[in-house]
Every structure is written in structure tokens, then in C-alpha cells.
C-alpha positions as CSV (number, residue, x, y, z in Angstrom):
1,X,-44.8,4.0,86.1
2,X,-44.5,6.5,88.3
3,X,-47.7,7.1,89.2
4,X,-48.7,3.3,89.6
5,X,-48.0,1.2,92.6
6,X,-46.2,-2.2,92.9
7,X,-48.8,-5.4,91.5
8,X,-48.9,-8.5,90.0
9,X,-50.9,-7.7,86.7
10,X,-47.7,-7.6,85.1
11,X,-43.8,-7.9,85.7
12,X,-42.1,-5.0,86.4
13,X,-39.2,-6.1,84.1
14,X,-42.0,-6.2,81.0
15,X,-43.3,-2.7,82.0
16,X,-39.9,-0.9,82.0
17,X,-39.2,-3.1,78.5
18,X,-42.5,-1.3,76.9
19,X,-41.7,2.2,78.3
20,X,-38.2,2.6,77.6
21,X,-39.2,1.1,74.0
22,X,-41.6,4.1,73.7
23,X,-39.0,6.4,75.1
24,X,-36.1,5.1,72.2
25,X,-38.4,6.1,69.3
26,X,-38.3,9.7,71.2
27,X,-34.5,9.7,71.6
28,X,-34.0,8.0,68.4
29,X,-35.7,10.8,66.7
30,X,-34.3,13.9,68.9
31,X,-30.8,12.2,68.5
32,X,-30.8,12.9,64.5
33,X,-32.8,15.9,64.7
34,X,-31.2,18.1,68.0
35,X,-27.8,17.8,65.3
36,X,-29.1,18.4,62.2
37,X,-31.5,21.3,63.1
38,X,-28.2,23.1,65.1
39,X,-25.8,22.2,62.0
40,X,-28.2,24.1,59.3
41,X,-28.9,26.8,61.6
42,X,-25.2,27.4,62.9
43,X,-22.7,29.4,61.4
44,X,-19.8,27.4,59.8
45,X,-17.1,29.0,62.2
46,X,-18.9,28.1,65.5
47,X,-21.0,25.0,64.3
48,X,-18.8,22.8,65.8
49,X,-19.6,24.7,69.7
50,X,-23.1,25.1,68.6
51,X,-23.5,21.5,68.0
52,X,-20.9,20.4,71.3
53,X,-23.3,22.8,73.0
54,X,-26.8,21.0,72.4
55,X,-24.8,17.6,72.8
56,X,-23.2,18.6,76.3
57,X,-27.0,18.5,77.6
58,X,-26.8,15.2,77.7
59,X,-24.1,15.5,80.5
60,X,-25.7,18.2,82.4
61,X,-28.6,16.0,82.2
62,X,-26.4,13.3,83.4
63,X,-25.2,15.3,86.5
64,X,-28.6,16.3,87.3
65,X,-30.5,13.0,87.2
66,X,-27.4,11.5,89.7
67,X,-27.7,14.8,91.7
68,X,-31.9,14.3,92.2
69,X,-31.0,10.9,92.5
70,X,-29.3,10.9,95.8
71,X,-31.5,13.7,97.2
72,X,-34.2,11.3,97.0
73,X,-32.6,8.3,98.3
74,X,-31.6,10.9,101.6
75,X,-35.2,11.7,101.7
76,X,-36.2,8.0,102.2
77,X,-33.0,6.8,104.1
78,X,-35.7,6.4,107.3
79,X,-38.1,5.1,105.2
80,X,-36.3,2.2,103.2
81,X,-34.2,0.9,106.5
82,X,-37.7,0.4,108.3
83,X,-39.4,-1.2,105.3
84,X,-37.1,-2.3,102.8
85,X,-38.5,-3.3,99.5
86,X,-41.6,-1.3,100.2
87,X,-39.4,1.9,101.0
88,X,-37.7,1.8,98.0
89,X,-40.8,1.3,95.8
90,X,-41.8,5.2,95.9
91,X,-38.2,6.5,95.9
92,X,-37.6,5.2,92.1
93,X,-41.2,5.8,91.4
94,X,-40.9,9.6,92.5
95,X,-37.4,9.5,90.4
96,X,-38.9,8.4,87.0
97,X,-41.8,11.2,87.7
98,X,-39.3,13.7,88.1
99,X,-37.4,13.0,85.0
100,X,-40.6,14.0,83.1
101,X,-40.3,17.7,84.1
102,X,-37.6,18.2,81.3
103,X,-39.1,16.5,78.8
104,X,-42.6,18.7,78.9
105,X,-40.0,21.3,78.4
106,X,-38.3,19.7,76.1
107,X,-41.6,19.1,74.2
108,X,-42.6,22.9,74.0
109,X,-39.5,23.7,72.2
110,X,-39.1,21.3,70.0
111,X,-42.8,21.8,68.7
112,X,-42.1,25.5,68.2
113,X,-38.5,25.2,66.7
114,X,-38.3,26.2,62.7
115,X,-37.8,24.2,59.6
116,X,-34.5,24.3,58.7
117,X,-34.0,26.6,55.6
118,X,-31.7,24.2,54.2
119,X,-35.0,21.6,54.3
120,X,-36.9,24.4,52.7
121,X,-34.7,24.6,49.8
122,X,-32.8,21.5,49.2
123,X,-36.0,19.1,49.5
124,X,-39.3,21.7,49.5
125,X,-36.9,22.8,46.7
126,X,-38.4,26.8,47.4
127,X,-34.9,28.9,47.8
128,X,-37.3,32.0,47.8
129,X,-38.9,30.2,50.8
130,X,-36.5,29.3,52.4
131,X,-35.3,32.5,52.3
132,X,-38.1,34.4,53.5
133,X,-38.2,32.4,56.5
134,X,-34.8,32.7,57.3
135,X,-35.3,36.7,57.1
136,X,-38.7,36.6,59.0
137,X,-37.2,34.6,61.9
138,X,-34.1,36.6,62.7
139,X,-36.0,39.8,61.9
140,X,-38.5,39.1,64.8
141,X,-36.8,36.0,66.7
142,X,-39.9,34.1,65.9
143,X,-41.7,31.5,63.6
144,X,-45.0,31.3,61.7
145,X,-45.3,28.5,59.0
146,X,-47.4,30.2,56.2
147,X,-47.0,28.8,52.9
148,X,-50.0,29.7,51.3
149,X,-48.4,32.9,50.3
150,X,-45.8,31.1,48.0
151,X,-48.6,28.8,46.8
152,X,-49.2,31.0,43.7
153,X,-46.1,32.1,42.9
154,X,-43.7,29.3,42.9
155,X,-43.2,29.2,39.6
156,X,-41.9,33.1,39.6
157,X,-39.2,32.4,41.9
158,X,-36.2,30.9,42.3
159,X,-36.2,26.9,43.0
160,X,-33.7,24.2,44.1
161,X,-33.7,21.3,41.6
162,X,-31.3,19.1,44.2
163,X,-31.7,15.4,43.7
164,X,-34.5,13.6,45.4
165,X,-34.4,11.4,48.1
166,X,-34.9,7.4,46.8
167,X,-33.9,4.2,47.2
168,X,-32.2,4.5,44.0
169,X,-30.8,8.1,45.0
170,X,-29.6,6.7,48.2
171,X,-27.6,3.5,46.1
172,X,-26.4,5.7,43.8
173,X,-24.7,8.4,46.1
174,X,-23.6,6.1,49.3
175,X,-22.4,3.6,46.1
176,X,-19.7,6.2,45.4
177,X,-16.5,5.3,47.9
178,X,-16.1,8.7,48.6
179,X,-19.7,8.8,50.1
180,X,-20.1,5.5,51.2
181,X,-16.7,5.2,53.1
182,X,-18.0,8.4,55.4
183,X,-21.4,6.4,56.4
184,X,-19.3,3.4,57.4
185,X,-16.7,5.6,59.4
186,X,-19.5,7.6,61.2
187,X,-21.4,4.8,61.6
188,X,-18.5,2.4,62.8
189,X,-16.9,5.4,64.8
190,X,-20.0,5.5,66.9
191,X,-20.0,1.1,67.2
192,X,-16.9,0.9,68.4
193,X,-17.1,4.3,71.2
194,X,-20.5,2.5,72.5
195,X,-19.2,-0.7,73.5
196,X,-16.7,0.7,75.6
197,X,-19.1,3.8,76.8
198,X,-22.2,2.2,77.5
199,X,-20.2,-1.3,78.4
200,X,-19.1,1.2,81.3
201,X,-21.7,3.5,82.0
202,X,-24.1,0.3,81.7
203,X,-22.1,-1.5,85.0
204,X,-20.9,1.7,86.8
205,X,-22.4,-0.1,89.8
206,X,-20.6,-2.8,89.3
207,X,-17.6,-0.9,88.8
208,X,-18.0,1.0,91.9
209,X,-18.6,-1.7,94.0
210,X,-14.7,-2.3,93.0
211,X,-13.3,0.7,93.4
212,X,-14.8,1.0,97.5
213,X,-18.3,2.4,96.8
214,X,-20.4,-0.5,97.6
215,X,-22.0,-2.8,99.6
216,X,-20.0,-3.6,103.1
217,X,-20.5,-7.3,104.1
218,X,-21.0,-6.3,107.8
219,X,-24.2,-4.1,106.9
220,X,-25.8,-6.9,104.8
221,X,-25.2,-9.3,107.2
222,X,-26.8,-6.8,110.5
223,X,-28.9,-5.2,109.0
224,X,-30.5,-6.3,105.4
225,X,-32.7,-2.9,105.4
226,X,-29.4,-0.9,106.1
227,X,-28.0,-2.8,103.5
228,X,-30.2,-2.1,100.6
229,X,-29.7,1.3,101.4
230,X,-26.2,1.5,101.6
231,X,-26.3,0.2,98.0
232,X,-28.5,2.8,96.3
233,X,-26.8,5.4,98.5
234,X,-23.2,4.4,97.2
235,X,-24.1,3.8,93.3
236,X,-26.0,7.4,93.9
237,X,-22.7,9.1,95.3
238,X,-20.4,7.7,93.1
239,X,-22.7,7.7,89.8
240,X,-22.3,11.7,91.3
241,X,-18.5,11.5,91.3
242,X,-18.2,10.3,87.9
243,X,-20.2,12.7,86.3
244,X,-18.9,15.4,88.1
245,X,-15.3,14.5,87.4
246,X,-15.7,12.6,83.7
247,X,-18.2,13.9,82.2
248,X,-18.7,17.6,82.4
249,X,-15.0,18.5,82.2
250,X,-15.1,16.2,78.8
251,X,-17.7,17.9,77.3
252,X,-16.1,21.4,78.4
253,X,-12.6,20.0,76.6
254,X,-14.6,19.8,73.7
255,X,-16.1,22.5,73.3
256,X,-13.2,24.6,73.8
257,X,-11.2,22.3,71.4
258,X,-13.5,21.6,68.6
259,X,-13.4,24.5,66.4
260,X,-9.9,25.3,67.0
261,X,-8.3,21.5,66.7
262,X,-10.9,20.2,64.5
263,X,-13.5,17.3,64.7
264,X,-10.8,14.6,63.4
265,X,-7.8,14.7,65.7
266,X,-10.1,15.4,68.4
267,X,-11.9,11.9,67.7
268,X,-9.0,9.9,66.6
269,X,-7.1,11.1,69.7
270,X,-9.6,10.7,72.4
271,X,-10.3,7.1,70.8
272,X,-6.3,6.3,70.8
273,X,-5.9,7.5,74.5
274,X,-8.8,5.2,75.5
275,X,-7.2,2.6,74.0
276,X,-4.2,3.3,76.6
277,X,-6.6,3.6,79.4
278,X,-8.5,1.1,79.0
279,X,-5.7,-1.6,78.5
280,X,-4.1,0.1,81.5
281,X,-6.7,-0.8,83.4
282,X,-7.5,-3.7,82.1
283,X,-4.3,-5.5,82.0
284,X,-3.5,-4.0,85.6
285,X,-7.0,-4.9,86.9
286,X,-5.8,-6.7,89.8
287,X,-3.0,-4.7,91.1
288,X,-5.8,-1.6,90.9
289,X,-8.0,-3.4,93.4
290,X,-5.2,-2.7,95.8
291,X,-4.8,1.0,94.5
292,X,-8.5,2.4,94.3
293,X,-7.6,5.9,94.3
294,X,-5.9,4.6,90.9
295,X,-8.6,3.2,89.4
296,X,-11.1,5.8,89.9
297,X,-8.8,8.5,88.5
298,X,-8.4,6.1,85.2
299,X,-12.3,5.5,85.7
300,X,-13.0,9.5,85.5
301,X,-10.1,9.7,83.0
302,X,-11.9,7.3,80.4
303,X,-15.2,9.2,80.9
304,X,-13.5,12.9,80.3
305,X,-11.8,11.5,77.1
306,X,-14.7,9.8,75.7
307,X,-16.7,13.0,76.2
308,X,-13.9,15.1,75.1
309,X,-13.4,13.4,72.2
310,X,-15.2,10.2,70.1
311,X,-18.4,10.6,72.0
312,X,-19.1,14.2,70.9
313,X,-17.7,14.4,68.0
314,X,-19.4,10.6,67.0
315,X,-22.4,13.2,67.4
316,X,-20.9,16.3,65.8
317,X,-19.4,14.7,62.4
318,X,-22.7,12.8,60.4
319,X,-24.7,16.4,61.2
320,X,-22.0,18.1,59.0
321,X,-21.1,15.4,55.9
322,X,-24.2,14.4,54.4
323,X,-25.9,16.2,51.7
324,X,-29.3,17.7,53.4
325,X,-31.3,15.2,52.2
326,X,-29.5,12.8,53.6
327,X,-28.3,14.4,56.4
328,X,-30.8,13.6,59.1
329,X,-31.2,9.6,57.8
330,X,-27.5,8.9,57.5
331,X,-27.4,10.8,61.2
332,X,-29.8,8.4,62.4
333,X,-28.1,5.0,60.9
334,X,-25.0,6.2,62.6
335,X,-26.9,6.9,66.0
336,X,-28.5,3.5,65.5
337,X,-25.0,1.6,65.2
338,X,-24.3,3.1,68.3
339,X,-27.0,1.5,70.0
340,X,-26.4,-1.4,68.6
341,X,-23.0,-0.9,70.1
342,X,-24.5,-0.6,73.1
343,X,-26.4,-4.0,73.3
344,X,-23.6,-5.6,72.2
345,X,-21.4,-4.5,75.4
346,X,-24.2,-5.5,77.4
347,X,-24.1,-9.3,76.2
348,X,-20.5,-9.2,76.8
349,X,-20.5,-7.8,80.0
350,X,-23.0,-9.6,81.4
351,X,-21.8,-13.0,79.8
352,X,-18.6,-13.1,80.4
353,X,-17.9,-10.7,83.8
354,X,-17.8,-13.9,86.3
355,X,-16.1,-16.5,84.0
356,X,-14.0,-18.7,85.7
357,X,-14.9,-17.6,88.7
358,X,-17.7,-17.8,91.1
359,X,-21.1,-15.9,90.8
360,X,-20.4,-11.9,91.3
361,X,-16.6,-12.7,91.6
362,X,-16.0,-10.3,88.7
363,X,-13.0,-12.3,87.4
364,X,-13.1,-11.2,84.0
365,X,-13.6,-7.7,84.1
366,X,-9.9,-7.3,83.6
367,X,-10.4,-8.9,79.9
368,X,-13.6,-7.1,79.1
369,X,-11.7,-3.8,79.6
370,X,-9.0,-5.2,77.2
371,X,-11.6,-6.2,75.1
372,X,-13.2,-2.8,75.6
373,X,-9.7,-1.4,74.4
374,X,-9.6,-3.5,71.1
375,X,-12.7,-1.4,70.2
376,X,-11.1,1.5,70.7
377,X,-8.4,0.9,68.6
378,X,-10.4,0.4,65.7
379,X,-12.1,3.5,66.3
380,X,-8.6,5.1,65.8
381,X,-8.6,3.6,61.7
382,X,-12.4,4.0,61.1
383,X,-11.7,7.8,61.9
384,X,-8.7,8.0,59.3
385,X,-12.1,7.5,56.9
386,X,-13.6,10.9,58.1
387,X,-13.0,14.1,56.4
388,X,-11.8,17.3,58.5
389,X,-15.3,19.5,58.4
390,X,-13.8,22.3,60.5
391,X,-14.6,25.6,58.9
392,X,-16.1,23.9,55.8
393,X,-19.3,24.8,54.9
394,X,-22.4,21.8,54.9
395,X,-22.8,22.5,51.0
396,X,-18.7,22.2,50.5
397,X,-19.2,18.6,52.7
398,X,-22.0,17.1,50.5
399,X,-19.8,16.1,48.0
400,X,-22.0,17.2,45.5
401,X,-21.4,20.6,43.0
402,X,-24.7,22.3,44.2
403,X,-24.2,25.4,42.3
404,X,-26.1,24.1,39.4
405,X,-29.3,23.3,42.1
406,X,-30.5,27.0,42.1
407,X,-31.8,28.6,38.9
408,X,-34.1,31.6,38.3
409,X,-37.2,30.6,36.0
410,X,-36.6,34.0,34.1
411,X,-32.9,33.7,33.4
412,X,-33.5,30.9,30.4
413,X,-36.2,29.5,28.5
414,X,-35.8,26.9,25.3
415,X,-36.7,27.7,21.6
416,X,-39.8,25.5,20.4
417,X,-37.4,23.1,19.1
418,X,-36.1,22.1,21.8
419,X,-37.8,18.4,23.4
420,X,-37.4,16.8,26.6
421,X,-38.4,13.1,26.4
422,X,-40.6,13.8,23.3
423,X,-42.5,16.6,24.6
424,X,-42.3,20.0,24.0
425,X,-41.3,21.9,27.3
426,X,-41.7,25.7,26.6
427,X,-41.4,27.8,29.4
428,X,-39.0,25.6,31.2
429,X,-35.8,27.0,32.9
430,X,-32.5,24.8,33.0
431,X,-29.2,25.7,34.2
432,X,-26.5,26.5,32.1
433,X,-24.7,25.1,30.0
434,X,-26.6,22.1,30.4
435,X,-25.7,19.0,27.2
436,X,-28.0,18.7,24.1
437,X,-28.4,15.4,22.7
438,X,-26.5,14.8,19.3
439,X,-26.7,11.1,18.1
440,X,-24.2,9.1,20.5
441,X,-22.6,12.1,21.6
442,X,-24.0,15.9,23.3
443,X,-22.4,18.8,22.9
444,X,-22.6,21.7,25.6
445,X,-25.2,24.8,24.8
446,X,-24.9,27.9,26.4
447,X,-27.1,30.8,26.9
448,X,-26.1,34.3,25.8
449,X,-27.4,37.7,27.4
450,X,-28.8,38.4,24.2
451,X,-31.2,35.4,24.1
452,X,-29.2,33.5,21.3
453,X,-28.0,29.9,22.2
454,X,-25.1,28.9,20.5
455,X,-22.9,25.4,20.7
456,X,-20.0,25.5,22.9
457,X,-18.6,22.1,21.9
458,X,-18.8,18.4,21.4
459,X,-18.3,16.3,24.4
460,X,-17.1,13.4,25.0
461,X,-18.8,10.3,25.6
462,X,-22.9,9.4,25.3
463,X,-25.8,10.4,27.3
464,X,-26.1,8.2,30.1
465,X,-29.4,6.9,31.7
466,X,-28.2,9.1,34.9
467,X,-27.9,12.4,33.0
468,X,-31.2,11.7,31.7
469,X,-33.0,10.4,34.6
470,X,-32.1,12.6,37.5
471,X,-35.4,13.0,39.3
472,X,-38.8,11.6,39.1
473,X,-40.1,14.9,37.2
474,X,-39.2,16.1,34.0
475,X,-35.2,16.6,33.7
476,X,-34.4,20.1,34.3
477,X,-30.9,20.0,34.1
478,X,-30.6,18.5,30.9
479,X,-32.6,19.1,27.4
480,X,-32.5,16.7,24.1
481,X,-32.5,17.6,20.8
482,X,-34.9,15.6,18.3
């Protein structure tokens, strides 16, 4: 796009639809994958900064783009008031080009990052693994995959028989209300902050024009060259002033905030005073078209709170209360609801902005804010669903007991009488106690330093299909009895 000139192949409209299409399946990835990567990596007191850290890029990034933005529009001021259209044409060309530079970066390090050991050992299922690349990369503060060396002597070490990711996995833990009800708060959380985010940041021009920066009628009607430049210039300037005064201070709020207050009140507050803001400003629409200073300190006001608050932490909370593997896909369905979010607020925006009123009027931005505020206040009750992960650690969040995932193949093997599903299965390991089959009921066999297993007790109830069945291999949690 950049590199291309204008022409009539194709409609420019059809061209930025295909790019940014192939640019959402990059964000849409990095989105799930910049929290996860810092969550498994972090240490549990600081993972809430290390994670506000990597998200407050996206502010910085922000600032910067808004920052290169009006340098280049100065550049071509001459250009665009002699030619119009035709000046403008290489000034958002040249801007597009530029916003490559930090992706080629971006690229390099993301290519070169390490598999989480968390991966390695929850879904690889190698703790031993897992741990050796753990030790090799803090010991020299560098990566080298090399499996090869484990190859032939997996079944000497220590492995991770966590549950497997499925369909059937993924019904059967999000089925559970204690599970399921975090998906739907993350994911409705982060529906309800991008309506009123994007539905902002979408029509900032818009927005500007009615808070004084935009386009003065005597310009346009002198001068249409000098118009069209005064338009980019003011949505460049003020696009500056809101990032400069929303944004970055938001993202610094949070990050000072979120591993002392915790990822909860932080959201459900920020989400409750946008709620105020935005019906303040909404409801008082009109009598803030004669107070503009007013309006753009409730403008930058919204921005630092949604920063500060539902927006990070929107990003913060589905790295932290998944199981790992889950983490990533439940990260990305939350991301995705967002987005969704997003469109939405773009339909209603765009629908409704002039009703009742005549074309550009903006008569019913008033009741979009209030609608805008609506949103908000739902976020407050979908974050009453969250739990508090402040200083928890990512296995304590799962809501799974993963102690019995890790067992040594030389701490336990089973007599010859011993059959799982029919077969004999010497040389297997299982965790202990783990529930022989006794008829309709199990009893509970434990192991004994002295290599004797001995009965610890009936329990009660059958065998279910789900103790049985745990993974698509052999059970190695459980053992029945003939």
C-alpha cells in the first residue's frame, strides 16, 4: 500500500479491507500470545506489571503513530494546499510504510522468544524438559530448541500427565460454573469495554471536530486545499492530545496500581467511573458544546480510566485464570469478543450519530454516549464473576488440583496383577493413591516405601466413565483390578 500509487485496478476501500484483514490474523494471534508468554514467564508477585508492561506498548505505540503522524502532515503542508487530493496521496502512503519499521522488529523477537516452560510441561507433558530449558535460558539469557537430547530418555524422567486439550476436555472443564462463569466474565468484560473504547477511539475525529479541533467553515469555503489540510492537521494534533493526556497516564495508573490494588477493583472501578463519565457527558452533551475545555477534560478522563482500569486489566485477567492448556484459546475468545465489541460500536455510531437531524449534524451523539455508559455498567456485574488473581500463582487459578500431574516413572510400578482396560501394564507409573476397581465400588491403594501396596479404604460411589477415561492414552491416574 505504501509503496503503490493511486489507480483504478481496484478501490482503495477493497485494498485497505484485504490488508487490515491480513494484519488481524497478526494481532489476533500476538494479542493471545504477548499475555500468555509474559504470564508463564513472570513471577507471581510482579506478573501483574510485567503483563501491564507489554500491554502499555500499545499506548506508546499509540502516541508514537499520532506523533509521526503530524510530522508528516507538516512535511506536506506545502504540498497538499497546492495539490490537494494528490498531495495527500503520499503523506498516508509514507505513514502506513513507516508503521512497518516496528513490526520487522517486532518480528525478530517474537521468532526468537522461548516456549513457555509451562507449554513444555503441562501439554509437551516433559517437566524434566521444561525444566532444563528454563535453567539453560536464565543461565545464559538465551534460547536453543534441542529436543533430541530428551528423545531417548523420556521415559526415565519425570512427566506431566495434565489433561489434554479436546472438544470433549474443553465441554467438560468450561461446563463446570466455576470455569465457565470466568470465560463469560473475561469475555463479556472485554464486549462491553470495546463498545465504549473503540466507539470513541473509532470517531475521535468526529469528536474533535466538537470539542474546537476541526474544520473552520471560512477555510473550506476560501480555500478547499487549505481546507483539507486543516482537517488532517487538527485530527493529527488532537489525536496527539488525547493520547498524551488519556492514554499514557492510564496505562502508568495501572501499572503502579495493579499489583498493589489487585486486577478486580481496578476493573470493576474503572468500568463504574466510566459509567459516570460517560453519562456525564452524554446527558450534558449539549451544554458541553458551550464548555469545550469541559468536554475534552471528560474526553481525556474516559481514555485514562479505560487504560487505567478495564482495558488493561480486560488484557491482564484471561492470561492468569485459565489452566495452560487453555490459557492461550480462552485468551483469544475473550480478545475476539472484544472485537466483536468493537464492530458493534461501529454500527451504532455510524447508524444512529445524525438521527433526527440533518447529515453531519451529530444530533445523537449525546444518546450514544448514554448508550456507551449502559455498557459500562454491565461491565461493573460481569466483573463481580472474576476471581482476584493478585499474588496467586497460574497453577492455584486453574482450578484444577495439579499436584497429582507430575510423577516420577521410578517412584511406583504395579504388581503383574494389576490391568488397565484388560491389558497388562507393567512398568507403568501412576500417582498415588490412585482408586482400584472393586465391583460397583473402588477402594483407594497406596504405595509403601517398602514396595508393598496395601488398601487404604473403600470409597464411596462407582467408577465413573471420567475417572476412567481421562485422556486419549492409557489412564495413568487410575488402575483396575480384574
Amino acid at each position: 500500500m505504501a509503496a503503490q500509487g493511486p489507480n483504478t485496478a481496484v478501490t482503495i476501500t477493497g485494498v485497505l479491507i484485504f490488508w487490515r484483514f491480513i494484519m488481524g490474523i497478526g494481532i489476533g494471534g500476538d494479542y493471545p500470545l504477548s499475555a500468555i508468554i509474559t504470564s508463564e514467564f513472570a513471577a507471581t508477585r510482579i506478573r501483574g506489571r510485567m503483563m501491564t508492561a507489554v500491554f502499555a506498548g500499545q499506548g506508546f505505540g499509540t502516541l508514537s503513530a499520532t506523533v509521526v503522524a503530524i510530522i508528516c502532515v507538516a512535511a506536506f503542508k506545502g504540498r497538499i494546499e497546492r495539490e490537494g487530493p494528490a498531495g495527500v496521496d503520499p503523506c498516508w502512503r509514507l505513514l502506513i510504510g513507516l508503521g512497518s519499521v516496528p513490526a520487522v522488529f517486532a518480528l525478530y523477537f517474537r521468532l526468537s522468544i522461548p516456549e513457555s516452560p509451562r507449554f513444555t510441561m503441562d501439554v509437551e507433558r516433559n517437566v524434566t524438559a521444561a525444566a532444563r530449558e528454563s535453567e539453560r535460558f536464565m543461565r545464559t539469557a538465551g534460547y536453543r530448541a534441542d529436543r533430541a537430547e530428551y528423545a531417548g530418555a523420556q521415559l526415565l524422567e519425570l512427566r506431566a500427565e495434565a489433561p489434554r486439550m479436546s472438544w470433549a476436555d474443553f465441554r467438560a472443564y468450561f461446563g463446570q460454573w466455576r470455569n465457565g462463569k470466568i470465560l463469560f466474565g473475561t469475555a463479556y468484560s472485554w464486549f462491553a469495554l470495546d463498545i465504549a473504547f473503540y466507539g470513541l477511539g473509532f470517531n475521535s475525529s468526529i469528536m474533535l471536530n466538537k470539542i474546537g479541533y476541526g474544520i473552520q467553515d471560512v477555510v473550506c469555503t476560501d480555500a478547499p486545499n487549505a481546507c483539507m489540510y486543516q482537517t488532517v492537521w487538527s485530527i493529527s494534533l488532537g489525536s496527539v492530545i488525547l493520547a498524551a493526556a488519556g492514554l499514557i497516564p492510564g496505562f502508568i495508573a495501572s501499572f503502579l496500581l495493579i499489583d498493589v490494588v489487585g486486577r478486580r477493583p481496578l476493573q470493576l472501578a474503572g468500568f463504574a467511573l466510566m459509567t459516570a463519565i460517560l453519562c456525564a457527558m452524554g446527558f450534558g452533551y449539549w451544554a458541553l458544546q458551550r464548555a469545550n475545555a469541559w468536554f475534552v477534560v471528560l474526553f481525556c478522563l474516559a481514555n485514562f480510566c479505560a487504560n487505567g482500569g478495564p482495558n488493561t486489566t480486560t488484557f491482564v485477567i484471561p492470561g492468569e485464570v485459565f489452566p495452560t492448556r487453555y490459557r492461550s484459546t480462552a485468551h483469544g475468545i475473550s480478545a475476539a469478543c472484544g472485537k466483536f465489541g468493537a464492530v458493534i460500536a461501529q454500527i451504532i455510531f455510524s447508524r444512529l450519530q445524525d438521527l433526527g437531524g440533518a447529515p453531519g449534524s451529530g444530533n445523537w451523539i449525546g444518546h450514544i454516549l448514554e448508550i456507551f455508559a449502559f455498557f459500562m455498567l454491565t461491565g461493573c456485574f460481569s466483573t463481580l464473576l472474576l476471581p482476584e488473581t493478585k499474588r496467586k500463582s497460574l497453577e492455584e487459578l486453574s482450578n484444577e488440583n495439579q499436584e497429582n500431574f507430575i510423577y516420577d516413572l521410578h517412584d511406583v510400578r504395579l504388581p503383574d496383577s494389576v490391568l488397565l482396560h484388560g491389558h497388562p501394564e507393567l512398568g507403568h507409573a501412576f500417582p498415588y493413591p490412585y482408586p482400584y476397581r472393586t465391583g460397583a465400588q473402588y477402594q483407594y491403594t497406596q504405595y509403601a516405601p517398602e514396595g508393598e501396596y496395601y488398601d487404604a479404604g473403600p470409597a464411596a460411589g462407582p467408577l465413573s466413565a471420567h475417572d476412567v477415561q481421562l485422556h486419549d492414552t492409557a489412564v495413568y491416574s487410575r488402575a483396575a483390578r480384574p
